[in-house]
C-alpha positions in Angstrom: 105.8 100.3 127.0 102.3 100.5 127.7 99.3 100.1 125.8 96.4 102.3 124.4 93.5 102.3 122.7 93.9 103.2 118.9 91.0 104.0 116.0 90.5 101.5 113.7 90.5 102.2 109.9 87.7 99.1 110.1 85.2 101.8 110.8 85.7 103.7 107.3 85.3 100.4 105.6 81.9 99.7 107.3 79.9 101.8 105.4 81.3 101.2 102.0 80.6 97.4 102.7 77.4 97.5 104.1 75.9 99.6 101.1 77.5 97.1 98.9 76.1 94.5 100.8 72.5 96.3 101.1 72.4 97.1 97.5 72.4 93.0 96.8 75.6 92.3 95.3 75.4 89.1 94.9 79.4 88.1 94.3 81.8 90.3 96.2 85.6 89.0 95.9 88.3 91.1 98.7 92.1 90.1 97.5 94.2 89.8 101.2 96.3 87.8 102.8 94.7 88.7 106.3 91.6 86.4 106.6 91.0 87.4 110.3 90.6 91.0 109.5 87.9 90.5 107.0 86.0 88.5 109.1 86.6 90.9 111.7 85.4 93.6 109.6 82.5 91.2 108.5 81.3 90.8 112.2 81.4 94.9 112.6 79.3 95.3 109.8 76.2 92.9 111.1 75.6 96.1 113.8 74.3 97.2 110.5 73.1 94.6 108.3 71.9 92.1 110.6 71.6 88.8 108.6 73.2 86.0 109.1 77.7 85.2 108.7 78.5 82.2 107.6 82.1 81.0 106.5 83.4 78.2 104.5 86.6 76.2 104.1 87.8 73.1 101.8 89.0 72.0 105.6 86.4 72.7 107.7 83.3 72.9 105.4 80.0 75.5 106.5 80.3 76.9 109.3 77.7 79.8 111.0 79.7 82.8 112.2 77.0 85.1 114.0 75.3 82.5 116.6 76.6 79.1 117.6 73.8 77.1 115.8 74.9 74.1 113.4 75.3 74.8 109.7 73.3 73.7 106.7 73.8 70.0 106.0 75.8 68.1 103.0 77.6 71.6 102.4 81.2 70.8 102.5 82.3 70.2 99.0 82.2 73.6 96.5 80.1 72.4 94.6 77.1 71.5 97.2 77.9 74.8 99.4 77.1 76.9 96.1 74.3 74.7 94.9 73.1 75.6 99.0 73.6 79.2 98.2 71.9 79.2 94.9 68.7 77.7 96.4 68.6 80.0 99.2 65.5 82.2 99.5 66.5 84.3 102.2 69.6 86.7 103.1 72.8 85.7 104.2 76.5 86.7 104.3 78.8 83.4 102.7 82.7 84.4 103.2 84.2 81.5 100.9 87.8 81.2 101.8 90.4 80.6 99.7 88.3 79.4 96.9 90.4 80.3 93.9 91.7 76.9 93.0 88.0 75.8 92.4 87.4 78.7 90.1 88.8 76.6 86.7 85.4 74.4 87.2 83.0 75.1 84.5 80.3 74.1 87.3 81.5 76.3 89.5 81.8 79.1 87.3 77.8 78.1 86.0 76.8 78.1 90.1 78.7 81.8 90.7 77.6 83.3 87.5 73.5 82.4 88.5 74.3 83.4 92.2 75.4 86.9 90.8 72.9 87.6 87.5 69.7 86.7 90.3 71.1 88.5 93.2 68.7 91.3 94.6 68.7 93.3 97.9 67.0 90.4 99.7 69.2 87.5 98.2 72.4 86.0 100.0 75.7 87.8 99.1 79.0 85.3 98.3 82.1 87.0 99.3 85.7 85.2 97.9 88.2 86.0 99.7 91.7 85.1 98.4 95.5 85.8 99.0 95.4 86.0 95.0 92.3 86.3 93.0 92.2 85.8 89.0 88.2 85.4 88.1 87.9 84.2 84.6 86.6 85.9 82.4 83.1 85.0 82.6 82.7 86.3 86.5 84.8 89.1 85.9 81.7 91.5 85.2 79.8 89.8 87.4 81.8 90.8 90.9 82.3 93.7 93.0 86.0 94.3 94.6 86.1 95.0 97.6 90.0 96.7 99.0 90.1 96.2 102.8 92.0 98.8 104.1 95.7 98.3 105.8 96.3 99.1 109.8 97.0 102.9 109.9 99.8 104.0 112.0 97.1 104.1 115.1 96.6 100.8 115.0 100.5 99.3 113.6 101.4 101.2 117.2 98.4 99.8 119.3 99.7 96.3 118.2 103.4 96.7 118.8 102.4 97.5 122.7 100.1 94.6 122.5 103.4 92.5 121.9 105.4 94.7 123.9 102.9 93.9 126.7 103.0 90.3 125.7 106.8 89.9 126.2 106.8 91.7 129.4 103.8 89.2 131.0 106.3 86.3 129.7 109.4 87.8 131.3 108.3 88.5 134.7 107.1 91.6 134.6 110.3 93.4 132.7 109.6 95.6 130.3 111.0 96.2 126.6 113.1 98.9 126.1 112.1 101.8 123.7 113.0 105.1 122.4 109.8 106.7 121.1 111.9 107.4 118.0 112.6 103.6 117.8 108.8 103.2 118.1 107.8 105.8 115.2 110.4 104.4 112.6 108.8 100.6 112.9 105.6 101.7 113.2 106.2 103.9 109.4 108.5 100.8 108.4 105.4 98.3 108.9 103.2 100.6 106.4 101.6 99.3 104.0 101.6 95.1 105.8 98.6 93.5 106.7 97.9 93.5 110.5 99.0 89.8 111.0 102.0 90.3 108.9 102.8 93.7 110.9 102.3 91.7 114.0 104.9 88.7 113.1 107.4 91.5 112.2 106.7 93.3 115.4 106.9 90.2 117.4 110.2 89.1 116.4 111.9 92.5 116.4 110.5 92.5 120.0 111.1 89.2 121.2 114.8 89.2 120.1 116.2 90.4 122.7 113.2 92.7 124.8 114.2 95.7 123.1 112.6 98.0 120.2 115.9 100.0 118.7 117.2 101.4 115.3 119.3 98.4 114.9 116.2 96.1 114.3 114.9 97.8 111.6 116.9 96.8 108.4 116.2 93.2 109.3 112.3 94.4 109.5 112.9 96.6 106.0 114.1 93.1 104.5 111.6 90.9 106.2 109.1 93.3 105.2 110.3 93.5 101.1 109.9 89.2 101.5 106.6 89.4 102.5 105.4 91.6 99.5 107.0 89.0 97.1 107.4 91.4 94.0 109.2 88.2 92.2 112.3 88.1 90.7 111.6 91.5 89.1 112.7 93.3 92.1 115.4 92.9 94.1 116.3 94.3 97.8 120.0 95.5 98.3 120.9 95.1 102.0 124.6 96.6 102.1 124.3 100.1 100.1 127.7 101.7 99.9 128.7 104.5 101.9 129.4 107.6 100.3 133.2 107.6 101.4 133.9 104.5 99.3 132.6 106.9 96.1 135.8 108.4 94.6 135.0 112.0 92.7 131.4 112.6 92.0 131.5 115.2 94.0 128.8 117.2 92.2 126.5 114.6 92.3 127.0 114.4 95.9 126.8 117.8 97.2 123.1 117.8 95.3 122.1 114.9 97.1 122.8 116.3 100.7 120.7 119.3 99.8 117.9 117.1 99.3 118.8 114.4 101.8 117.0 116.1 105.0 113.6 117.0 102.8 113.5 113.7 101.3 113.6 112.4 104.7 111.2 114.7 106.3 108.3 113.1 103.8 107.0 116.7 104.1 108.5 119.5 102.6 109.2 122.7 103.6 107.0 125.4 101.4 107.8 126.4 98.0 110.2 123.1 97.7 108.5 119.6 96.5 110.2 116.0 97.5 113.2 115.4 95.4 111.4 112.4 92.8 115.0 110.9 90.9 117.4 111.2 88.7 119.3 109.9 85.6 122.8 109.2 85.7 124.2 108.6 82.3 128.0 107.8 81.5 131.1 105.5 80.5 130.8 102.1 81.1 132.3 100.8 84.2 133.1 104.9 85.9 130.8 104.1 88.9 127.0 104.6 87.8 125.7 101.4 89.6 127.7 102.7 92.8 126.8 105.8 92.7 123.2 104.4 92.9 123.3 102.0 95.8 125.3 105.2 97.7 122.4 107.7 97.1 120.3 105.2 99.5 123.2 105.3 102.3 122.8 108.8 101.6 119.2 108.6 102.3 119.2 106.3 104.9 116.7 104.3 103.3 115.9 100.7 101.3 117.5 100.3 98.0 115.3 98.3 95.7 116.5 97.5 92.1 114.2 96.7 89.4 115.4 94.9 86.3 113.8 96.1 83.5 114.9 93.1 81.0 113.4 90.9 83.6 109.6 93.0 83.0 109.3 91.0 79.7 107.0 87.8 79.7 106.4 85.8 76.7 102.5 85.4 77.9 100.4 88.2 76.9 99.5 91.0 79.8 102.2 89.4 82.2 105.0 91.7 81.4 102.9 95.0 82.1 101.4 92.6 85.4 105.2 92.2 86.6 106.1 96.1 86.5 102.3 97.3 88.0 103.3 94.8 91.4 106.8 96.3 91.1 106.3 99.6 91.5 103.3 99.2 93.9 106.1 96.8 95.9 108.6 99.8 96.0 105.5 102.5 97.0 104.7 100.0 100.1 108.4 99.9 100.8 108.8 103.9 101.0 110.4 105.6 101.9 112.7 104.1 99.3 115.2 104.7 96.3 114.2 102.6 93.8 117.5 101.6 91.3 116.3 100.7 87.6 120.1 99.9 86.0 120.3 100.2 82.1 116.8 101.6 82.1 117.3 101.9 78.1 117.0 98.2 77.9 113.5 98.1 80.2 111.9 101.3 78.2 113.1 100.8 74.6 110.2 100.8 72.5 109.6 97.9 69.8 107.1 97.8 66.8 107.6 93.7 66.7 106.2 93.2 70.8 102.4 93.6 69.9 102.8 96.8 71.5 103.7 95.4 75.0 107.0 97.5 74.8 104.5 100.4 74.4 102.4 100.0 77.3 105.5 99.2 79.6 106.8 102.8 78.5 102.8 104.0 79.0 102.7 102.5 82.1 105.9 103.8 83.9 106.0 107.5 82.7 102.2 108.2 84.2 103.6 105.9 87.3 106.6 108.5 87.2 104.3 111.5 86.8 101.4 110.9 89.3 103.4 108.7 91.9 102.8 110.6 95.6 104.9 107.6 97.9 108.6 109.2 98.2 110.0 106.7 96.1 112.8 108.1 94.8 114.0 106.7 91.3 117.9 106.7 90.1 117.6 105.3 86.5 121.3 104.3 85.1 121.8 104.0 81.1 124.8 103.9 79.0 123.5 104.5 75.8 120.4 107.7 75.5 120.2 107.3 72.1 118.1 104.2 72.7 115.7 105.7 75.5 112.7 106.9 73.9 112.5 111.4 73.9 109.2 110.9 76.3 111.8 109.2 78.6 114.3 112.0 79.2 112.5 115.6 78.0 112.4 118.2 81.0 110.7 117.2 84.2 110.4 113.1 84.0 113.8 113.6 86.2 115.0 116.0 88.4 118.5 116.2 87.0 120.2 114.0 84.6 124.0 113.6 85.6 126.5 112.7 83.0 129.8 110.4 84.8 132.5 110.7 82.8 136.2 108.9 82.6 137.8 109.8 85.7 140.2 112.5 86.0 143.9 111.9 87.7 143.1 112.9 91.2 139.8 110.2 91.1 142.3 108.0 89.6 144.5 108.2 92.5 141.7 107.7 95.4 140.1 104.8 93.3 143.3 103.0 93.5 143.7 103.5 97.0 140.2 102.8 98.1 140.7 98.9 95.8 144.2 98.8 97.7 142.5 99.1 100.9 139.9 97.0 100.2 142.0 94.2 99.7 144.3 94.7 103.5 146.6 97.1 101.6 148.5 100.1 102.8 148.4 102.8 99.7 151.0 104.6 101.5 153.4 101.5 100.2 152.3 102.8 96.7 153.4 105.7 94.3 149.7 106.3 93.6 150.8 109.5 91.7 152.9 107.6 89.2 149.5 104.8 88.7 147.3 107.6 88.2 149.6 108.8 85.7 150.0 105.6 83.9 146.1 105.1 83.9 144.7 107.7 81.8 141.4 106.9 80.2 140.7 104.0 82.5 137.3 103.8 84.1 137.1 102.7 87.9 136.0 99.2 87.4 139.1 98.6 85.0 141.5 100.0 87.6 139.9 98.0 90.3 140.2 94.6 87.6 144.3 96.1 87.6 144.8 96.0 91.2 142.9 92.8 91.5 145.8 91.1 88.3 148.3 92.8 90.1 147.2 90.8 93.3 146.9 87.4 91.5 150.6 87.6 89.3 152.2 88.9 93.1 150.5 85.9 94.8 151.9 83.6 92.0 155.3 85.2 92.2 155.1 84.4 96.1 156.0 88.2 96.9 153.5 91.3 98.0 151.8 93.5 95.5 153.9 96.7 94.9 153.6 99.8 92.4 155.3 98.1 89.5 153.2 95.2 89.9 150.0 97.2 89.7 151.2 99.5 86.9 152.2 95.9 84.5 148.6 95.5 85.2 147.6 98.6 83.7 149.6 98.2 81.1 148.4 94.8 80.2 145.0 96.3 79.1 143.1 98.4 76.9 140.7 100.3 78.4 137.3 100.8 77.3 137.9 104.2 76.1 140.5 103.0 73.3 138.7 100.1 72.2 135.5 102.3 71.9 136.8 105.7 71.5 135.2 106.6 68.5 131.4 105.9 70.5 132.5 107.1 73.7 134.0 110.2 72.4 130.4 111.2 70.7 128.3 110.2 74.0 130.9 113.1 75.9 130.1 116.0 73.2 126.5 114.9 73.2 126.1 115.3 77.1 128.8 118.3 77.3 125.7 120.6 76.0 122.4 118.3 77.7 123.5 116.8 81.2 125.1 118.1 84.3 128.3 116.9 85.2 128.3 114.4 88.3 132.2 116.1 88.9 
């Protein structure tokens, strides 16, 4: 791999910065993890607004940026470098770094707040720049954010040859092996990172072993989904099941291999739009949740799952807080399929929440509506009549599939697929005569049947055989006797409103 010279997206932030900057804003706050491109962007921007850079730290103190002079005196504690700023008659550009945890300080807050109310066109600008930035509320009207804009794909490619070029002047001169297709789906799976995180991710999918293939990338997708930290709202699924291991559903799955090569393309075709998700309703236990961690193997892309019983937060605001960073986690992680299990219990509305219940539901149906990141939602619910009508009327989905009990056929392959999942020849079984025996079970309850039938054969000291699996089947009621009275109306209900996934 060689390197070239790529276009910066630093140059379309120049301008919005220095008018900022010009105008005599007099607190300017830029929320990033990537300190060294905000400086760097800060140095580019002095072509234009010449004054002079200076940059603080709790480690390091003042320091001047722009000439290699000494910094004001006695300005290393917060309180003395704003008290320096304050006083200051003249311009100047103060980048305090990392600054948040001194934000609680009434005194600090007094300082900022007279820095920003006096600030005019000829006064010195403080810029906070923070991984996380929460201003309290007295600064909050006061400051100006500033979003620095990620590496496009110019740049996340300029920077993988840089550390291609890197490995091969450590390894004698060898050079890193790469398919240009290789090269296009890390540079589109490092999207959405800061430069210095891009370039860690790069790095190590490089220096691994000298070679850029498909077979780096899931660790990257995973490394990638860490690095975001969405919190324990969102989870990544690494193994998404194949397709084959999906008994029946056959329905469901010819309708996702129409859409499979447009969702893919991120650009469709004319007259057709990007398939945006669907709802799969059904029996408990007949294969929902599978069925939703195979459309991504279908897809050949992340699975994230987002628990929506998770969202809620007993402190006010943090609830609608935790979905906003989920869903803009899953739009950086696209192309994706995004899994939201037992939606019903996430988007259920309350009148006993204060209304947070409300703007959850707000929130994620104009999220659902307006998203344009191929993020492709599967929402799973058992019970309809407890998502709200905004939730399911025509358009929020692109289908809505109803998975039923499953018939004798998917019987018999489910069997057989748990047999062979557990080193077990199904040709050893009558699975005709187990399919019989099982009517009205759901999948999971005939995998639970070959997994008894396992356990009594292992305590009996002899292999698993027919009779022993249909004992197990015998020992149990299945969900749809226990429950057939409920079970029975959700099937008449979605025989006239859903599609079915068979």
């Amino acid at each position: 791999m060689t390197t070239t010279r790529a276009s910066g997206t630093l140059k379309a932030d120049k301008h919005e910065l220095a008018v900022q900057l010009r105008a005599g804003n007099g607190l300017i706050t830029i929320e990033t993890r990537d300190e060294p491109r905000a400086e760097q962007l800060f140095h580019h921007v002095l072509r234009e607004v010449i004054r002079p850079l200076f940059r603080w730290t709790a480690a390091a103190g003042l320091e001047r940026l722009d000439m290699d002079v000494p910094a004001p005196p006695d300005t290393d504690s917060p309180e003395k470098v704003l008290r320096h700023i304050r006083d200051r008659h003249s311009q100047g550009i103060f980048l305090l770094l990392d600054f948040h945890p001194y934000l609680d300080n009434p005194v600090h807050q007094r300082l900022l707040r007279e820095i920003a109310r006096g600030a005019t066109p000829d006064s010195p600008n403080v810029v906070l720049i923070s991984p996380r930035l929460e201003l309290p509320s007295e600064l909050r009207s006061l400051a100006t954010p500033f979003d620095l804009s990620l590496p496009n794909d110019d740049e996340l490619e300029y920077m993988v040859r840089e550390e291609a070029q890197a490995w091969t002047d450590h390894n004698q001169g060898r050079k890193v092996r790469a398919s240009r297709k290789a090269l296009n789906l890390l540079v589109a799976n490092l999207r959405g990172l800061p430069m210095k995180d891009a370039r860690r991710l790069a790095r190590n999918a490089i220096w691994n072993d000298g070679a850029l293939t498909e077979n780096d990338l899931p660790g990257v997708m995973e490394a990638k989904f860490r690095m975001l930290d969405p919190g324990g709202v969102l989870s990544f699924e690494m193994e998404t099941e194949r397709f084959v291991n999906v008994a029946g559903l056959n329905r469901l799955k010819d309708w996702l291999r129409q859409r499979a090569p447009v969702f893919a393309s991120g650009e469709p075709p004319p007259g057709l739009d990007i398939p945006r998700g669907i709802l799969l309703l059904g029996v408990q236990g007949c294969g929902k949740s599978l069925a939703a961690r195979a459309v991504a193997g279908v897809f050949g892309v992340p699975l994230l799952r987002l628990d929506g019983g998770a969202l809620y937060n007993k402190y006010h605001g943090e609830s609608e807080r935790n979905l906003r960073e989920s869903l803009k986690s899953a739009e950086l992680m696209a192309p994706c399929v995004l899994w939201m299990d037992e939606i019903e219990k996430g988007m259920s509305v309350s009148d006993t929440d204060g209304g947070t219940s409300q703007r959850i539901l707000g929130s994620f149906l104009t999220w659902m509506a307006e998203r344009d990141k191929p993020v492709f939602l599967v929402a799973t619910a058992n019970d309809i009549e407890k998502l709200p009508p905004e939730m399911v009327r025509q358009g929020r989905f692109d289908e809505i599939f109803f998975v039923d009990l499953p018939n004798r056929d998917i019987r018999r392959a489910i069997i057989g697929i748990h047999l062979q999942r557990r080193e077990l020849d199904p040709r050893d079984f009558d699975l005709e005569a187990l399919a019989e025996a099982s009517e009205g079970y759901s999948g999971a309850e005939l995998e639970q049947a070959v997994v008894s039938a396992c356990y009594a054969a292992h305590a009996a000291g002899r292999p698993p055989d027919t009779e022993a699996v249909r004992t197990a089947i015998g020992n149990t009621r299945p969900l749809s006797v226990v429950r057939r009275e409920s079970i029975e109306a959700l099937r008449r209900w979605a025989s006239e409103r859903t599609v079915p996934a068979d």
